[in-house]
N, C-alpha and C positions, 0 to 999 in steps of 0.2 A: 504494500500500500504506500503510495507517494503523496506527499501534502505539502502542499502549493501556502506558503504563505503570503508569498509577494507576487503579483502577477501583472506587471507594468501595461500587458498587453490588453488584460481583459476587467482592468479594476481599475476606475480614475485614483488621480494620487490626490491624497487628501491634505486638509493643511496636517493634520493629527499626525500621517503616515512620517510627512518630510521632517516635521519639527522629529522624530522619533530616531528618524534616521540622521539629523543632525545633532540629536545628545548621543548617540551611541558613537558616532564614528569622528565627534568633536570639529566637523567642517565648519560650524558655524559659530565657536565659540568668539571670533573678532568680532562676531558681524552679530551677535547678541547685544541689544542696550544694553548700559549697566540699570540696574534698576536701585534708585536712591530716595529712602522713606522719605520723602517731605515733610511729615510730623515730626520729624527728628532734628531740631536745632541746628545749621550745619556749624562746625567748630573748627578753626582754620586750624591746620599741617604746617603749612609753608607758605611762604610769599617770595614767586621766585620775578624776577625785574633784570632784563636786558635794554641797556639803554643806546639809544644810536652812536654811528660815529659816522666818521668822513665819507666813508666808504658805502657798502649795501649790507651792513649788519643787521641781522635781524633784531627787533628794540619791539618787547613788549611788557607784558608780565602776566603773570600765572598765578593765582592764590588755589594752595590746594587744601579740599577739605578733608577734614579726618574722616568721613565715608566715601569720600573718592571723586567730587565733585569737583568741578575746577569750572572757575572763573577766566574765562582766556580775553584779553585785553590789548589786542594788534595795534600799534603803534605806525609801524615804518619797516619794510621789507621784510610779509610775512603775507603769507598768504591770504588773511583775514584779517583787514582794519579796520576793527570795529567790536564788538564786545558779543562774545558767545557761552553759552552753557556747554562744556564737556565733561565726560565722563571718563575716571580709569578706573579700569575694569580689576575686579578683585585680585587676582592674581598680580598685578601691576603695581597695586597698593600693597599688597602685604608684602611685595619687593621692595617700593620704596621706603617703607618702615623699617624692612631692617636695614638697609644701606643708610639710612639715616641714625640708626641705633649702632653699626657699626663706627659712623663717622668722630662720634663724641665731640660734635660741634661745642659744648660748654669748653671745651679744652684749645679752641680754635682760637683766632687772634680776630680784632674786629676789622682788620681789615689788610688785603695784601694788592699794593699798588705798584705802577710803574712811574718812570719817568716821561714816557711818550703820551701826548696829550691826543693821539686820534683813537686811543685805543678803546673797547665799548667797557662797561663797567656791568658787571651783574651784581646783583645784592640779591642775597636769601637773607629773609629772616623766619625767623625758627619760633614753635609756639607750642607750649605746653599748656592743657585745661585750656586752649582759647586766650591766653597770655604769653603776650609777645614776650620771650626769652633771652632771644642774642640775635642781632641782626651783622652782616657780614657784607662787606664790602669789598668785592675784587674782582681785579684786574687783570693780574702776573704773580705768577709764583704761588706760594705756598703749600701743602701739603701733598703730594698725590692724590692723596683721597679725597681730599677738596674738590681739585679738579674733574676726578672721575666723577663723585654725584653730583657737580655741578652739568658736565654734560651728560651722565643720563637725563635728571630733570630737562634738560632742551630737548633731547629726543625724545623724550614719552609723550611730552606737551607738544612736540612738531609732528608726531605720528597722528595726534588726536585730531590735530589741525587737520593735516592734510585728507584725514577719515572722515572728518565734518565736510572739506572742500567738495569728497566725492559724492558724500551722501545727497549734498544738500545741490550736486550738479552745477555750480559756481564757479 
């Protein structure tokens, strides 16, 4: 006896079918919203801030919430100028927590600069309970680790962007 569960040919595909076959075989976990309670306070993460310079640096900022919501605010060469609701997606955030739990920002300096005046400045500042903690100011230099979660924070926020650019066909 043979049994036909899936029959493309002779059964229409249902939304139930696809969504089913997209939890099982995780094709669709990008392209899932994230879903963020709105009865739930949002309580800022970070405030991350790229500011312009001579050139076509990208200059905006990003407030992230501690359930993954983010405030995206395009300035000047970025692909959205103008102020958008984005979402990272849980797994994204529970990355960015610990990259930020490994960072031990309290132990960081307030600020690390250069000498060259075209250069763009980022400032993260940092917040525990929704209380701004240590805000950072840089340019050049200091730590490795600095620099590495300073630029993942731009690519996770540049990926959302540019996911909001497709979605929304802009």
């Amino acid at each position: 006896m043979q049994v036909q569960l899936f029959n493309i040919t002779k059964q229409p595909i249902t939304l139930l079918s696809l969504l089913m076959v997209c939890l099982f075989t995780n094709s669709c976990m990008n392209k899932v919203a994230c879903q963020i309670d709105k009865s739930i306070t949002p309580v800022p993460l970070l405030l991350y801030q790229k500011t312009p310079c001579y050139g076509s640096c990208p200059a905006y900022e990003a407030t992230v919430m501690q359930n993954g919501s983010i405030t995206f605010i395009g300035w000047e060469n970025v692909p959205i100028v103008n102020t958008v609701q984005l979402c990272l997606p849980k797994p994204d955030l529970d990355k960015l927590k610990e990259e930020l739990a490994q960072l031990d920002y309290p132990s960081l300096k307030s600020s690390y600069l250069t000498e060259w005046t075209d250069r763009p400045t980022t400032y993260i500042t940092f917040y525990q309970n929704g209380k701004e903690t240590k805000r950072i100011k840089h340019q050049d230099g200091g730590p490795d680790n600095l620099a590495a979660f300073l630029e993942s924070i731009h690519l996770k926020v540049m990926r959302l962007v540019n996911q909001h650019v497709q979605k929304s066909g802009n």
